[in-house]
C-alpha positions in Angstrom: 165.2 125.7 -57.6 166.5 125.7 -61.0 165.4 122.2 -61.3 161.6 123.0 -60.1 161.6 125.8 -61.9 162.2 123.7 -65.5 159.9 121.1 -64.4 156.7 123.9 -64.4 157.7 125.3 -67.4 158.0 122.1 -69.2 154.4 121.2 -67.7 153.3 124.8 -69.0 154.4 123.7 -72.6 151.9 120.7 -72.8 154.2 117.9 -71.3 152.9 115.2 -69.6 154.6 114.2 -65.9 155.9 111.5 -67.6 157.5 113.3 -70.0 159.0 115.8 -67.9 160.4 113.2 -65.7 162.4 111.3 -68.9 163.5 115.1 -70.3 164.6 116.0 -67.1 165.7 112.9 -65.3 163.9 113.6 -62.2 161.5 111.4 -60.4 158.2 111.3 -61.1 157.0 112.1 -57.4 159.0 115.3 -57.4 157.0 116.7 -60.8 153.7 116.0 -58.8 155.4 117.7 -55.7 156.7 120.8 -57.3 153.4 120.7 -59.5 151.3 120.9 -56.4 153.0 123.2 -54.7 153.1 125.7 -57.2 149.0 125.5 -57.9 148.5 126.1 -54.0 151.6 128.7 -53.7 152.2 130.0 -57.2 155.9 131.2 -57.7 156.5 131.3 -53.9 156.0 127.7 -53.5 159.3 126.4 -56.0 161.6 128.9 -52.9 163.7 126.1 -51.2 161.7 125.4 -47.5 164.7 124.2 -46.2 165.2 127.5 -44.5 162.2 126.6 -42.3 164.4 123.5 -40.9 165.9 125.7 -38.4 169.5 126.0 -38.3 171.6 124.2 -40.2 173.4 120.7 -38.1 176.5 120.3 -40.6 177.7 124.1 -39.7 181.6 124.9 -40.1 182.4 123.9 -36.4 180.6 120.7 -37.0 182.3 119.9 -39.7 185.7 120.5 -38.5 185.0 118.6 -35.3 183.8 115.3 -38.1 186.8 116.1 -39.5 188.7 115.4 -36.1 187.5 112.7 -35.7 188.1 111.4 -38.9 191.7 112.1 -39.4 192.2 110.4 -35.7 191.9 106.6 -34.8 188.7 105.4 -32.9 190.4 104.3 -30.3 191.8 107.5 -29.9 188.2 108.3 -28.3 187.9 105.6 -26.2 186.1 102.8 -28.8 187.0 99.1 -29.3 187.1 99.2 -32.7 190.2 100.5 -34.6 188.6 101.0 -38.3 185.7 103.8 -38.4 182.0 103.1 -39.9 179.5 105.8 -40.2 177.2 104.5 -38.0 180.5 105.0 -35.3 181.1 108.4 -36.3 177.3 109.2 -35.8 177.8 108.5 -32.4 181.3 110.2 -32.3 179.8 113.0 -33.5 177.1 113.3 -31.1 178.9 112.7 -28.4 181.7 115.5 -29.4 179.1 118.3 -30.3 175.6 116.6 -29.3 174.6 116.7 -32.9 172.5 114.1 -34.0 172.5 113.3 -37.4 171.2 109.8 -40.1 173.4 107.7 -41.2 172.9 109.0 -44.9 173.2 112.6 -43.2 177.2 111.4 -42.4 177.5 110.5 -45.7 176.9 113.8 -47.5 179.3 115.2 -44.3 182.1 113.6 -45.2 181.5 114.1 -48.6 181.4 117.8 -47.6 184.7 117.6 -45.6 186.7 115.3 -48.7 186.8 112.4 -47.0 187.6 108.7 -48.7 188.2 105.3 -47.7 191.8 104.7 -48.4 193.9 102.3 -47.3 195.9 102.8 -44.4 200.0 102.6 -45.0 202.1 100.8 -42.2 205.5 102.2 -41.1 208.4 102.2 -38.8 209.0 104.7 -36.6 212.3 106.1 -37.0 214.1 105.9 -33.6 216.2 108.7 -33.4 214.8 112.1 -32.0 213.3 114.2 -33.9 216.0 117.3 -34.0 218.8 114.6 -34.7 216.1 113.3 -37.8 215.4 116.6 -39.2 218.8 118.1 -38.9 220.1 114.8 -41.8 217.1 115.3 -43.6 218.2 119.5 -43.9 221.6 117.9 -44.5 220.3 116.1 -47.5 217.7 118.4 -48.8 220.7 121.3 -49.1 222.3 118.4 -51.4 219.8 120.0 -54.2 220.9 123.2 -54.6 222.2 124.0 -57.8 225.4 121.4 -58.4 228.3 122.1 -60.0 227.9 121.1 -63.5 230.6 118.1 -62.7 228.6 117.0 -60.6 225.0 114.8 -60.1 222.7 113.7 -57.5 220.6 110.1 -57.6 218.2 108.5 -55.1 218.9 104.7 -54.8 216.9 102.4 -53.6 215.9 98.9 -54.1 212.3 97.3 -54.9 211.4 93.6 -55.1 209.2 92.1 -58.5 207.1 88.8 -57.4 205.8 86.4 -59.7 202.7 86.6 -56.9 201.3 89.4 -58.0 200.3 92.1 -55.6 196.5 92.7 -55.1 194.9 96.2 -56.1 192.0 98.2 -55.9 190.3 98.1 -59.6 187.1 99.3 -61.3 184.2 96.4 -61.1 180.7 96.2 -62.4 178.0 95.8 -59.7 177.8 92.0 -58.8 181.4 91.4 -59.9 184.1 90.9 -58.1 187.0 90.3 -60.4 189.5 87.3 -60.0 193.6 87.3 -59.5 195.2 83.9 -60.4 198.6 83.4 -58.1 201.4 81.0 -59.0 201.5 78.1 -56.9 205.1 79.0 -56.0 206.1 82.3 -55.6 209.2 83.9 -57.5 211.5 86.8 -56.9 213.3 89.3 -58.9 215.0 92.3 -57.7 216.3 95.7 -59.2 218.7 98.8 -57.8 217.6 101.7 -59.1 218.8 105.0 -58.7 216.8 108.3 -60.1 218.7 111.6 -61.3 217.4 114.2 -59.3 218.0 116.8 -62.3 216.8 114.9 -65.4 214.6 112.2 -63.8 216.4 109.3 -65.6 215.7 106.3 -63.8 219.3 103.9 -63.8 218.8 100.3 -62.9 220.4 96.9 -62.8 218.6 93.3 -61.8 219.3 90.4 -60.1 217.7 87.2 -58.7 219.5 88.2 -55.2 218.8 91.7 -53.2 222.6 91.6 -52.1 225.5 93.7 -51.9 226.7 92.7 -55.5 223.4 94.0 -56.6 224.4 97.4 -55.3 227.9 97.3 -56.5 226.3 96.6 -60.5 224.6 100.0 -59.6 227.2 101.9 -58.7 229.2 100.4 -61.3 226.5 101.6 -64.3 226.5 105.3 -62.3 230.4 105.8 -62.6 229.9 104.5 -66.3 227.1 107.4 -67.6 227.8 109.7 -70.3 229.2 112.4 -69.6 231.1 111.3 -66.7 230.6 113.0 -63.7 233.4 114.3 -61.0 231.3 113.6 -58.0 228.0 111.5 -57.8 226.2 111.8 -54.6 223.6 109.1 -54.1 221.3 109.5 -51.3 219.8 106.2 -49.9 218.5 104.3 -47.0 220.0 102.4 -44.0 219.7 99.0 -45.5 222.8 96.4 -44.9 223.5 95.9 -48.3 224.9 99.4 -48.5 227.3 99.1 -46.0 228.9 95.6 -46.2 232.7 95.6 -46.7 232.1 94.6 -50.3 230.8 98.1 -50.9 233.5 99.9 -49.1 236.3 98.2 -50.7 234.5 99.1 -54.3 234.1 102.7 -52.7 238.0 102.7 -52.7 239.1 102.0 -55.8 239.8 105.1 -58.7 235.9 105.3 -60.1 234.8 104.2 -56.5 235.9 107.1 -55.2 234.1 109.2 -57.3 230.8 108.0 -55.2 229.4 110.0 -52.3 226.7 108.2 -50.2 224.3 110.6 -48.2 222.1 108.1 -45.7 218.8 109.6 -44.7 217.8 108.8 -41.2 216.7 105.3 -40.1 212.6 104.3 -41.7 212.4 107.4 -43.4 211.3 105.8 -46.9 208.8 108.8 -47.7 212.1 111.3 -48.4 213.8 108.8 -50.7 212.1 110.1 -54.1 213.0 107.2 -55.9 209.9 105.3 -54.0 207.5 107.1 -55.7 209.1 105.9 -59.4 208.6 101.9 -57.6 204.8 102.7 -56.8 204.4 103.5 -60.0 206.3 100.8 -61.5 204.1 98.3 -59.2 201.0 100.4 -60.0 201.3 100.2 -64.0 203.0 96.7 -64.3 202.9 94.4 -60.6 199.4 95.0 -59.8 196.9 92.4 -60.1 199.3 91.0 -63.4 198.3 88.2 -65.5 201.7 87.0 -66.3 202.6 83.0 -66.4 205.9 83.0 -65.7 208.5 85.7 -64.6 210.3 86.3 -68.0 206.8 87.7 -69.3 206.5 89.6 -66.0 210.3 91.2 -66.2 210.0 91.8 -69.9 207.1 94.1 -68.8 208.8 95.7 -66.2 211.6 96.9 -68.7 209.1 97.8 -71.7 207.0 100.0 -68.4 211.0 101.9 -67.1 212.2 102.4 -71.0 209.1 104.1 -71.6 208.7 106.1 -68.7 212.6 107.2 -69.6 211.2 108.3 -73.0 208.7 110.3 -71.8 210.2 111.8 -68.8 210.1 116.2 -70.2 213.9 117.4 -70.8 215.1 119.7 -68.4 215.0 123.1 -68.6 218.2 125.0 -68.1 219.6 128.3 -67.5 219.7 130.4 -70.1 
């Protein structure tokens, strides 16, 4: 109304259509429109007619059933194909609620409900039951309650750097789609990392191997920080190389012994906090890389995990 209502003014002031349609970036078939209905209905004819529609298709309930649908699979209602369009969901739709609604209708509806494509994440299911899973993942999550001052909590996990780098969503121009050049051979470098829970420092080692030595250097550079601390616990995941007999013998030993490790529950990557640190890290530095060779590639990765250790905000601490 606002916009119909500055169009007739504009006219009123001597502007030609033409002009009105540049100053207000409209198209020139809506200042005829509005212009014509406001010399056959004065004032009355700018009022929005979509009141005269009937009632309104994309009401709360048909919204929230388009959001069901959306947040479910289609072959959760019976259709072949496992990836939703919006033709599908048209017919979804009109088959949940007999709505019937254009194609360009669905998109402004799942504009409405904050929908986006995304890409979908794969898992493993953990296998044990779901009061044995939550019951270590309470276990773990009381582990954050205000420590001793003696003592420290890290995440630890593991994350590989490829000389093939991964592939990325990025911004593109229309008519472009943007080129990734891959190695002919593919290379590997790995890192332990483990994240204080308190100050968000991120402690890591590398090696060319992901092996049990790897997470021995780790534990090694935790037991070494300044100030020493009387008990470290270090939450991390199931994976082998944290429970070979090279680790337990290391776990032994004087410093060894001042290591606690807390394993969360079998595929349970999302409540190891340290994962989000390695998205990023891929994110900033891995995705979609233009570097040659791996020593120009790991060189970025430390400039990218020194930095984000400067920048990290100094905790705040009871007073």
């Amino acid at each position: 109304m606002k916009t119909r209502y500055l169009i007739i003014l504009n006219l009123d002031d001597g502007l030609g259509p033409t002009q009105v349609t540049h100053r207000l970036k409209v198209h020139r078939s809506t200042v005829s429109q509005v212009a014509a209905r406001f010399r056959e209905a004065g004032e009355g004819g700018l009022v929005d007619r979509r009141e005269e529609h009937g009632e309104r298709k994309l009401d709360a309930a048909t919204l929230q059933t388009l959001h069901d649908l959306v947040e479910s699979s289609p072959q959760e209602h019976d259709w072949r194909r496992p990836t939703g369009t919006r033709e599908l969901l048209v017919r979804a739709l009109k088959k949940s609620t007999g709505v019937t609604i254009h194609v360009s209708t669905m998109s402004k509806a799942l504009a409405m409900i904050g929908a986006r494509r995304g890409q979908p994440k794969p898992i493993v299911p953990c296998p044990w039951s779901k009061r044995a899973k939550n019951k270590r993942l309470r276990e773990r999550e009381e582990l954050k309650q205000p420590l001793p001052p003696d003592e420290v909590l890290v995440y630890e996990d593991e994350v590989d750097i490829h000389l093939n780098p991964k592939i990325g969503p990025d911004w593109m121009v229309p008519g472009q789609q943007k080129q990734v050049v891959t190695p002919s051979q593919n290379q590997k470098r790995y890192l332990a990392g483990a994240k204080d829970v308190h100050t968000g420092e991120l402690i890591w080692v590398e090696g060319e191997k992901k092996n049990s030595l790897l997470f021995i250097l780790l534990l090694g550079e935790l037991v070494q920080r300044d100030p020493p601390a009387k008990i470290i616990h270090v939450i991390l995941d199931n994976d082998g190389i944290h429970k070979t007999r090279q680790v337990e013998i290391s776990l032994a030993t004087e410093q060894g012994r001042r290591l606690q490790l807390h394993f969360l529950p079998p595929h349970c990557p999302d409540h190891n906090r340290i994962e989000r640190t390695w998205r990023d890290l891929h994110a900033a530095v891995t995705r979609n890389h233009t570097c040659a060779d791996m020593k120009h590639l790991m060189r970025n990765v430390r400039h990218y995990l020194k930095q984000r250790n400067k920048n990290i905000p100094i905790p705040q601490t009871a007073a």
